[in-house]
C-alpha positions, 0 to 999 in steps of 0.5 A, a space after each residue: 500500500 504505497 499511497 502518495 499525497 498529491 503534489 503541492 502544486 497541485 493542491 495549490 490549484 485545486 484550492 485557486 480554482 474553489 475559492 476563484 469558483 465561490 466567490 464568483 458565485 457569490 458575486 453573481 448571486 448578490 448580483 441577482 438579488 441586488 436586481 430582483 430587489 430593484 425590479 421588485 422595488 420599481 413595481 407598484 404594489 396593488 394594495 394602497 397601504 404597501 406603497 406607503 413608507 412607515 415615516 410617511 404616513 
């Protein structure tokens, strides 16, 4: 049982690759929700009482 440990550029790449991969998933979700937020935001709601902010009542 001669088992070797990956090579240290490899691991290396393979840690590049994962964080290159979560953080441009976490750039695109906040992305995504920054414009549902926006697109939600611009839409005029159907109930008078929801399109009134709390301080300006």
């Amino acid at each position: 049982m001669n088992v070797t440990p990956p090579s240290p550029s490899t691991s290396r790449w393979v840690l590049i690759l994962f964080l290159v991969f979560f953080i441009g998933t976490a750039a695109w979700g906040g992305y995504v929700l920054a414009k549902n937020a926006a697109l939600r935001q611009s839409q005029p709601s159907d109930d008078p009482i929801q399109n009134q902010s709390l301080f300006g009542r």
